[in-house]
C-alpha positions in Angstrom: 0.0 0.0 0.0 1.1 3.8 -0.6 0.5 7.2 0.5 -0.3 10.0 -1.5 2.3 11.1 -3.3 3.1 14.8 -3.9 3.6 15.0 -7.5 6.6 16.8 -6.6 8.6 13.9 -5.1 10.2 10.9 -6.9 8.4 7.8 -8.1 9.5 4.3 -8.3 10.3 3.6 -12.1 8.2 0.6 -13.6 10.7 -2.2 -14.4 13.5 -4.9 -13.8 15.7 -3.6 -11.3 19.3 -5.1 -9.6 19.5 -5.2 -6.0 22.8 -5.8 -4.1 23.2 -6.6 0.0 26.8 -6.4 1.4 27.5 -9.4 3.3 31.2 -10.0 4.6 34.8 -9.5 3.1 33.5 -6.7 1.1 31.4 -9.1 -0.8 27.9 -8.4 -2.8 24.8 -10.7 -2.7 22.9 -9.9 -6.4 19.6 -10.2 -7.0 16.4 -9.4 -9.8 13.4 -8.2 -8.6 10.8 -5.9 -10.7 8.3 -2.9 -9.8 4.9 -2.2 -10.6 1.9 -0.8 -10.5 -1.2 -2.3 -8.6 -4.7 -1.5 -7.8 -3.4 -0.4 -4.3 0.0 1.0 -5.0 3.6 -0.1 -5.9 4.0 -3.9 -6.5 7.5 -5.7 -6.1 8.4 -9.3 -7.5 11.6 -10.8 -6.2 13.1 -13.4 -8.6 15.1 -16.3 -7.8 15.8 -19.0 -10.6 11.9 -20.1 -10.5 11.0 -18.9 -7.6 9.1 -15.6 -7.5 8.4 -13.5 -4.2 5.3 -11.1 -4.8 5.5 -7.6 -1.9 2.6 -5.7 -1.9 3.2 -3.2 1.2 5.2 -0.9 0.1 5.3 2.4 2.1 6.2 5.9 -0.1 6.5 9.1 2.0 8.2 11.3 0.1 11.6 10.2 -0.7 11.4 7.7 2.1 10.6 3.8 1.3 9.8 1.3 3.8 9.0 -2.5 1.5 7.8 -5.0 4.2 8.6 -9.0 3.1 5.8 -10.9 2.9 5.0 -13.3 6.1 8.4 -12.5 7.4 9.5 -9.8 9.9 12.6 -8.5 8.1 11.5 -5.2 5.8 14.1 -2.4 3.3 14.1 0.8 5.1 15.8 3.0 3.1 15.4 6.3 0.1 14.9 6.5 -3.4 14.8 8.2 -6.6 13.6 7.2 -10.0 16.2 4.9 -10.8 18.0 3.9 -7.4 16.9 2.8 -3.6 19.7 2.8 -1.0 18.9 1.9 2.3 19.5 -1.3 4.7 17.6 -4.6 5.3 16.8 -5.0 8.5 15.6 -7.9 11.5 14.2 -6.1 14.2 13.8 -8.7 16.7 17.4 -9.8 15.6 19.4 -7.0 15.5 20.8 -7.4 12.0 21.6 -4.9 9.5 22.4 -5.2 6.0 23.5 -2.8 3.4 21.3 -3.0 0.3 21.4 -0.8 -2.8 19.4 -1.1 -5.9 20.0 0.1 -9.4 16.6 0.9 -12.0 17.0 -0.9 -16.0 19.7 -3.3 -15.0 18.2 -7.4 -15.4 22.0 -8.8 -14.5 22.4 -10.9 -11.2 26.2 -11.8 -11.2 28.6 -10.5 -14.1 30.8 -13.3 -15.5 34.2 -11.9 -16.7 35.2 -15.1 -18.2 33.9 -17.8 -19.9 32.5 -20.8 -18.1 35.3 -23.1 -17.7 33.8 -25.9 -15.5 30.5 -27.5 -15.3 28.7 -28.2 -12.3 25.8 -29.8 -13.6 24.7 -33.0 -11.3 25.1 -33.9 -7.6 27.7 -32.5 -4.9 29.1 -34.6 -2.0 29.3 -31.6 0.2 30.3 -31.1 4.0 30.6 -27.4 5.3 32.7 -26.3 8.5 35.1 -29.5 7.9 36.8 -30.5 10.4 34.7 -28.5 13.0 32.4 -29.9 15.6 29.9 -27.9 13.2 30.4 -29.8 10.3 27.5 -30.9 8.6 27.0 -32.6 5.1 25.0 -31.5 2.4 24.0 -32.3 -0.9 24.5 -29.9 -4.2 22.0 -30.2 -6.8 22.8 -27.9 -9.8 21.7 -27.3 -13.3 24.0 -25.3 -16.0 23.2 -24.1 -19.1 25.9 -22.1 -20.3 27.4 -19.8 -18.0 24.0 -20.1 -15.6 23.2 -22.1 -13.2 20.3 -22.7 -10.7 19.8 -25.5 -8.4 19.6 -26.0 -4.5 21.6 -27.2 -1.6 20.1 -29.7 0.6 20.8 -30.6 4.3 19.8 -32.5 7.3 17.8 -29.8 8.1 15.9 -28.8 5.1 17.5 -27.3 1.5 18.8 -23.7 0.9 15.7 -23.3 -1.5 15.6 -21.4 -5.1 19.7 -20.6 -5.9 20.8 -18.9 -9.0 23.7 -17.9 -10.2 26.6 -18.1 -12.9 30.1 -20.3 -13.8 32.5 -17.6 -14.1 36.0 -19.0 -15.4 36.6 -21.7 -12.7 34.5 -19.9 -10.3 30.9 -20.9 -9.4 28.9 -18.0 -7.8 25.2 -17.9 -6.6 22.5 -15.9 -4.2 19.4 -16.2 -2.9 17.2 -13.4 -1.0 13.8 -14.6 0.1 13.0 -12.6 2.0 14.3 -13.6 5.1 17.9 -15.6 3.9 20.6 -13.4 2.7 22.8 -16.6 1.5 25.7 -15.9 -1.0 27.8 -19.1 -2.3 31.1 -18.5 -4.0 33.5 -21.2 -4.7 36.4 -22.4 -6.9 36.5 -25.8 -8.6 40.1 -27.2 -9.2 40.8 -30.9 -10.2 37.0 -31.3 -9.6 37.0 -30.3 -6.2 34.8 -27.5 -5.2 36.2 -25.4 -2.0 34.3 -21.7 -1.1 32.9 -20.4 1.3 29.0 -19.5 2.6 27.5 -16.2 3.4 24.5 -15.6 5.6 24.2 -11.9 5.6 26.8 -9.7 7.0 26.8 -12.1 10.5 28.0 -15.6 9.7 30.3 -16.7 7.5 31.3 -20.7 7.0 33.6 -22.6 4.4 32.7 -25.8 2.6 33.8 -28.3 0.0 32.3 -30.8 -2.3 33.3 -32.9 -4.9 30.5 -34.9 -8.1 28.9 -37.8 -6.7 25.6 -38.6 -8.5 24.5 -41.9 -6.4 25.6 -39.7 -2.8 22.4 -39.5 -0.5 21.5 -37.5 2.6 21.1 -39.9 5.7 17.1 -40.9 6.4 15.5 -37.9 7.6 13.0 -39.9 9.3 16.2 -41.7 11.7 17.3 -38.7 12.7 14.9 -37.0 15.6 13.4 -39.8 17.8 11.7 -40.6 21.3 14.2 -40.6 24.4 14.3 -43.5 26.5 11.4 -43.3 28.9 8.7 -41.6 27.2 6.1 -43.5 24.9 3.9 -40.5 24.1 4.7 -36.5 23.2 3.1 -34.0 25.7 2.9 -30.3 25.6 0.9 -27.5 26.4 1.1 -24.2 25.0 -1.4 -21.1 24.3 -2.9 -20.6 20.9 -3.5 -16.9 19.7 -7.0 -16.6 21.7 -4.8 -17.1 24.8 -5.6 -20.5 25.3 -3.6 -23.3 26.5 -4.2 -26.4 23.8 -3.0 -30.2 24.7 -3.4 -33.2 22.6 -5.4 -34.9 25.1 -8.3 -32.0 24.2 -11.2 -33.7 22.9 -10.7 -33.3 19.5 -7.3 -34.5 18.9 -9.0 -38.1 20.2 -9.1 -41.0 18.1 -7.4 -39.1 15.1 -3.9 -38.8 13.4 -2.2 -36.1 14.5 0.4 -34.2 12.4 2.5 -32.0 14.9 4.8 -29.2 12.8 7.3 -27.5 15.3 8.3 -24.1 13.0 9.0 -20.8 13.2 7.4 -18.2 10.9 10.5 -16.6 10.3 11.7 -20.1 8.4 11.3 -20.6 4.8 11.8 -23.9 5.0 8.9 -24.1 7.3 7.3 -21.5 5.5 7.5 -24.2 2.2 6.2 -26.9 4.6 2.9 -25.1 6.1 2.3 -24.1 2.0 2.3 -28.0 1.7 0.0 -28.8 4.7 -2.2 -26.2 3.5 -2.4 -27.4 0.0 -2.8 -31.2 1.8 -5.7 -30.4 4.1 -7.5 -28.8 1.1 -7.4 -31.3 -1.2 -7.9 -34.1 1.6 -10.3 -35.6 3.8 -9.6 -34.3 7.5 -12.6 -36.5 9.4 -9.3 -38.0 11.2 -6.7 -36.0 10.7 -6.0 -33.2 12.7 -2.6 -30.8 12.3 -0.8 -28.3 14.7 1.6 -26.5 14.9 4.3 -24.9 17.8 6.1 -22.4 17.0 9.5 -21.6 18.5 9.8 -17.3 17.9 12.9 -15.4 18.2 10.2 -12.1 18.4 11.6 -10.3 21.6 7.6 -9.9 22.8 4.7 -12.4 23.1 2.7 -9.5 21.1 4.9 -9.3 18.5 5.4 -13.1 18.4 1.8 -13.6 17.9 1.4 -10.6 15.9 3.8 -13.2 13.1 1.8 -16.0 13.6 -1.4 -14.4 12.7 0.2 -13.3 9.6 1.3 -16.1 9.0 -2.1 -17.4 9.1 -3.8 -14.9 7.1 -1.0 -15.1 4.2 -1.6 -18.5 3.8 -5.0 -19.0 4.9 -4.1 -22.0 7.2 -6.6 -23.2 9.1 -5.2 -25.6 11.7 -3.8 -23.9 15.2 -0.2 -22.6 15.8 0.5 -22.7 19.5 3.2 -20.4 20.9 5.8 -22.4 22.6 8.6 -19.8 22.2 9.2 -16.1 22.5 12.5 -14.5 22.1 15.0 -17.2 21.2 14.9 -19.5 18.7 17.7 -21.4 19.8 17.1 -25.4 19.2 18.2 -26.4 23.1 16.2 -24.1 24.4 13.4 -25.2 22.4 14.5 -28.8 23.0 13.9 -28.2 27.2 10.0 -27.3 25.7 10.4 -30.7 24.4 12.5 -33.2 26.4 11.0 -35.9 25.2 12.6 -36.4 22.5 16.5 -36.7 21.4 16.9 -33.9 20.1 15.2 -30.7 17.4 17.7 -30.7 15.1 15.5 -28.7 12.7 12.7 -26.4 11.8 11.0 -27.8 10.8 10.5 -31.1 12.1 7.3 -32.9 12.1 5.7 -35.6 14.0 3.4 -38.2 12.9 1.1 -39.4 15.9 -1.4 -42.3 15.3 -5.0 -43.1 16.6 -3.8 -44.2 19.8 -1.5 -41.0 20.3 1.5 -43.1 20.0 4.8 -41.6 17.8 5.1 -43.4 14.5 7.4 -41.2 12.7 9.8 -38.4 13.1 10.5 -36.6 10.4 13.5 -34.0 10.7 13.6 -31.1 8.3 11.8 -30.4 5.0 12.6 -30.5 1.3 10.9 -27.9 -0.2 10.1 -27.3 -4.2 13.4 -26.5 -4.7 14.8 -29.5 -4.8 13.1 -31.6 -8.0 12.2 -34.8 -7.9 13.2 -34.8 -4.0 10.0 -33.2 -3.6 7.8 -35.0 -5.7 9.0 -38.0 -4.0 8.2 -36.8 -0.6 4.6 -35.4 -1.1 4.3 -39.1 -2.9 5.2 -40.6 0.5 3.5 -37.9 2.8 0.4 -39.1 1.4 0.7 -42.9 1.4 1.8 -42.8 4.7 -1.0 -40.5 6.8 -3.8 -42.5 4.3 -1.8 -45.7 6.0 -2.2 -44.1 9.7 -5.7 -43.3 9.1 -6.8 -46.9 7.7 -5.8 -48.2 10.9 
């Protein structure tokens, strides 16, 4: 939405536009988004290989612009003329502030300043912070044609979502903003090794390596978050946004499958999941299914934390409750004391499948969202044949 504009002050030219965010050593995260006009004011489309972000509140006051992400907190704060916007992107409840320019007429994302050399088309054994007790693996999943390249990274914990980017000589270079991530990959390959390093804003930094492996899998997500020793059954009891405090032995999670998502609405990998759930509980019967979701918020207020859950709800029109089990960390031990019943969250998401007679029959620890392919196919495939198998019982 806008305000009136004085006809003396700048307006936002219609059009593809480059936007840069300054992470660490000096280095700039590209990416394409466009302007437009709307019904109710300025409309912005984010691009990220097939992903596209649509922002439709999008403050003006004079020279002054204030472009609020969809579902997420962070928003641009920032002024513009005609054909560039300069300000920072900002995380309230976080503290973080990042640089961000953007430039009117310009449809590049990275420049190459050689020829593509290499091609990074296929899978990636890949494990970042070697040698660390951080270390994790991950999977590469790219597609080149010439010099561009789009694809994913997947993890334990979910996948990196929409990447896009360019081969440049020996160099491979990609970015996603989605509103929330400010993730910048650059990397050399040499002798088919791939070493760079990762950028999450201007606050973390981590290096990684991978070398082609097309068979390499991720371990089982479904083996990874489990029940500890003692407990048969998962127990909570947190407030919804009316204020009150929901169990599952209310009346009507009885006798039904229970799907339990523990999220946070400022996770896009979550934020693909509850899209999913949504798009599940519309186009199937819910006589015995119920879903619910905790969310762990890293809002500093219960107001404000509750204040992103209803949007969250009103965005994507879901209609099963999100409890509040969290305000003002979203740190995973933390969350896990919420929870001691089981091993460990090693994600957000993670979801729990619970059976007619409220006993845990699968754990499943992060999500895999459209961006990765076939991955995803594969799991709505087995999402399905799985609750239809729990509900048969």
């Amino acid at each position: 939405m806008n305000s009136c504009k004085d006809q003396t002050v700048p307006s936002l030219s219609a059009g593809t536009w480059r936007g840069t965010m300054e992470v660490q050593d000096g280095q700039l995260l590209p990416f394409n988004f466009s302007i437009g006009n709307g019904s109710e004011g300025y409309i912005m489309e984010i691009y990220n290989a097939d992903e596209v972000l649509s922002i439709d509140e999008i403050i003006i006051n004079n020279d002054s612009i204030i472009i609020k992400m969809p579902v997420f907190e962070g928003y641009i704060s920032g002024r513009f003329t005609n054909s560039i916007i300069e300000g920072n992107f900002i995380k309230e409840s976080l503290d973080r502030v990042v640089p961000f320019t953007a430039n009117f007429n310009d449809s590049t994302r990275f420049v190459p300043s050689k020829a593509a050399a290499i091609n990074v088309q296929g899978n990636w054994e890949a494990v970042f912070s070697k040698g660390t007790e951080d270390a994790y693996v991950a999977k590469g999943i790219f597609k080149q044609d010439g010099e561009k390249v789009t694809g994913t990274i997947r993890t334990t914990t979910g996948d990196y979502r929409y990447l896009e980017g360019v081969v440049d000589g020996d160099s491979l270079k990609l970015s996603t903003f989605d509103g929330t991530h400010v993730f910048l990959f650059l990397a050399r390959i040499n002798d088919g090794i791939m070493n760079g390093t990762f950028y999450s804003g201007n606050h973390f930094q981590e290096p990684f390596e991978a070398v082609p492996n097309e068979s390499y899998e991720l371990p089982d997500a479904t083996t990874l978050t489990y029940l500890n020793e003692g407990y048969e059954r998962v127990n909570f009891s947190f407030p919804d946004i009316n204020g009150n405090l929901i169990t599952l032995d209310d009346h009507q999670f009885q006798d039904k499958v229970v799907i339990i998502q523990i999220m946070g609405t400022w996770c896009p990998n979550c934020l693909d999941e509850s899209k999913f759930l949504v798009e599940y509980l519309k186009e199937n019967s819910q006589d015995d299914l119920e879903v619910i979701a905790l969310a762990f918020e890293y809002a500093k207020t219960e107001e404000a934390a509750f204040k992103g859950i209803n949007r969250l709800k009103n965005r994507l029109g879901i209609s099963y409750p999100i409890l509040l089990a969290q305000y003002g960390s979203s740190d995973k031990k933390t969350a896990n004391e919420k929870l001691p019943m089981l091993n460990h969250i090693l994600s957000y998401p993670t979801t729990i499948f619970i059976d007619k007679e409220s006993e845990v029959r699968r754990i499943h620890t992060g999500f895999n969202g459209p961006a990765t392919g076939e991955t995803y196919i594969e799991f709505k495939q087995d999402f399905k044949e799985f609750v239809n198998s729990l509900i048969a019982e």
